[in-house]
C-alpha positions as CSV (number, residue, x, y, z in Angstrom):
1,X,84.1,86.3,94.4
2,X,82.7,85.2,97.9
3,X,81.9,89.0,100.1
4,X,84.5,89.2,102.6
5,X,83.7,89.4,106.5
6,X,85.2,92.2,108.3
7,X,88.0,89.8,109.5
8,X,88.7,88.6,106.6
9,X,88.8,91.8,105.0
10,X,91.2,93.4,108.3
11,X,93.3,90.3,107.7
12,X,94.0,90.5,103.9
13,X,95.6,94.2,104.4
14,X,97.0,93.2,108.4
15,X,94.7,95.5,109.7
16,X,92.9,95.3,112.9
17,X,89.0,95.0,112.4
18,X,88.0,98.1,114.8
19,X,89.9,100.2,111.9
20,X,87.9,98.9,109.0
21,X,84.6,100.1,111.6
22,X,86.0,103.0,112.1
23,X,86.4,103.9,108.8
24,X,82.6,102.7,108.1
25,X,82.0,105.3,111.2
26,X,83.8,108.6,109.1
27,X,81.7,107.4,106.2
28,X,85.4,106.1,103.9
29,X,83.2,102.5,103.9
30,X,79.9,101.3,102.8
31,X,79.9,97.7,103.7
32,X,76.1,95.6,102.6
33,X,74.9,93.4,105.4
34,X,74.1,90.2,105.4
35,X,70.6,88.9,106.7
36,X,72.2,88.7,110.6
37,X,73.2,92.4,110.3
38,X,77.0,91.3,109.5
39,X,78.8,93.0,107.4
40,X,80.0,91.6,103.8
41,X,82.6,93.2,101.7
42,X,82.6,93.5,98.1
43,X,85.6,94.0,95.6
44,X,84.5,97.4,95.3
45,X,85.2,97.9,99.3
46,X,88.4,95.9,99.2
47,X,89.2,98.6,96.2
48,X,88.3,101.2,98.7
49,X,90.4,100.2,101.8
50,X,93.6,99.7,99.3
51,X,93.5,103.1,98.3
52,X,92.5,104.5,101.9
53,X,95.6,102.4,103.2
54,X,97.9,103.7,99.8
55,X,96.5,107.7,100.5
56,X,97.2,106.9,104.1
57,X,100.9,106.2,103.5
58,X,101.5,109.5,101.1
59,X,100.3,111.6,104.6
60,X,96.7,112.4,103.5
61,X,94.3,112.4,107.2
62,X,91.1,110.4,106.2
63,X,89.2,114.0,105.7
64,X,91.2,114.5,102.5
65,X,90.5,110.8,101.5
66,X,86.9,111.3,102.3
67,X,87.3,114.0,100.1
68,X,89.0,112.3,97.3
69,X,87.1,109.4,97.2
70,X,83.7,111.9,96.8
71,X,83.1,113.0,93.2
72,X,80.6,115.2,94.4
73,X,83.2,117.2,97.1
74,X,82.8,121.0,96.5
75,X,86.0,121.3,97.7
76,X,88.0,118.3,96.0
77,X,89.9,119.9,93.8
78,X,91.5,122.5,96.4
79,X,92.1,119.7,99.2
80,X,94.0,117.7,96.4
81,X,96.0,120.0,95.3
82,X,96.9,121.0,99.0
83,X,97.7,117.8,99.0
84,X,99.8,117.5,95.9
85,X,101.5,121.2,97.1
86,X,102.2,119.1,100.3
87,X,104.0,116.0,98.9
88,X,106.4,118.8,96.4
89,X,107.0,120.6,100.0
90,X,107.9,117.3,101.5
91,X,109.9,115.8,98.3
92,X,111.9,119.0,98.6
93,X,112.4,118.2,102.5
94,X,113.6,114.3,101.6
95,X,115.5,115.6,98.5
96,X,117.9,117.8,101.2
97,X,117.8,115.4,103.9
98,X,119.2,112.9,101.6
99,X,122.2,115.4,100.1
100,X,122.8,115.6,103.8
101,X,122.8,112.4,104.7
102,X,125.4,112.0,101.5
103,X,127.5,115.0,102.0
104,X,127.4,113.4,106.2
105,X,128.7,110.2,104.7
106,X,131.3,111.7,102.7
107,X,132.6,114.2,105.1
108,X,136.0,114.1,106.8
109,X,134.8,116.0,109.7
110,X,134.0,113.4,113.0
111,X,131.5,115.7,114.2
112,X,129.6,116.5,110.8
113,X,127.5,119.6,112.8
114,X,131.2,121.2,112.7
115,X,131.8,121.2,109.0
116,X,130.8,124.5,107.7
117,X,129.9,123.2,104.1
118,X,127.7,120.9,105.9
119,X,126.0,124.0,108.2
120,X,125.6,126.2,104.8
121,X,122.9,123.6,104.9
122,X,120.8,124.7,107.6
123,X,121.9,128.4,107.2
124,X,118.0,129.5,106.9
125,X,117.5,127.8,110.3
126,X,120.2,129.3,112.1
127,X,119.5,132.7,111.1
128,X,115.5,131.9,112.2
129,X,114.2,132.1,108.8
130,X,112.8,128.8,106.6
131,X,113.9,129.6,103.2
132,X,112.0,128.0,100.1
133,X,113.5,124.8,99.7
134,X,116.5,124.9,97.3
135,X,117.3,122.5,94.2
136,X,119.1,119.3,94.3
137,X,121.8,121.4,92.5
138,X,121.6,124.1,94.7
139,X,122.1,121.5,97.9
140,X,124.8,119.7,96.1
141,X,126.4,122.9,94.9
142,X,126.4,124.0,99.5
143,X,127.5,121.1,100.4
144,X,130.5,120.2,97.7
């Protein structure tokens, strides 16, 4: 496999190339150089940027991918499974958005922020408390 340049490496993932020198800036990259100073990316690197762009879309900031992608980190193991602790609280948060997003669909009410199944739903915000997220079962059990 031929090293890629950085604008052929920005164009295989649709990325603009000041992000791939960006990321060479915070240290996520390591591209070698040619003998005119360009740089020339290897498998390994296009490797790299998939994971950086597959990390970015599950909501880690490039510090925890930094983090991730350094065996070495002191911390890794406690900013992954802040991480992971993030993506349950955030499943949760999807897993009750889309009961209420069914129940909304459902619902014979025209104004769905008058039906009170549907408002048992966002009882812990009303009363200005965020309750631990409830069960699937739970949120289907609320909203009937």
């Amino acid at each position: 496999m031929q090293p890629f340049s950085v604008g052929d490496l920005a164009g295989r993932f649709g990325l603009a190339t000041h992000v791939l020198r960006h990321w060479e800036d915070v240290g996520l990259l390591t591209p070698a150089r040619d003998s005119a100073g360009r740089r020339r990316y290897g498998q390994d690197e296009v490797v790299r940027v998939a994971v950086i762009l597959r990390s970015k879309a599950a909501g880690m900031s490039l510090e925890q991918i930094a983090v991730m992608l350094d065996a070495e980190a002191a911390d890794r193991h406690e900013v992954l499974q802040a991480h992971l602790d993030d993506l349950d609280r955030r499943m949760r948060e999807m897993e009750r958005s889309r009961e209420m997003t069914e129940h909304a669909l459902r619902c014979g009410a025209h104004d769905i922020a008058t039906c009170p199944r549907f408002k048992a739903a966002v009882t812990d915000l009303l009363e200005g408390r965020l309750e631990a997220f409830p069960t699937g079962q739970q949120i289907h059990a609320m909203l009937g």
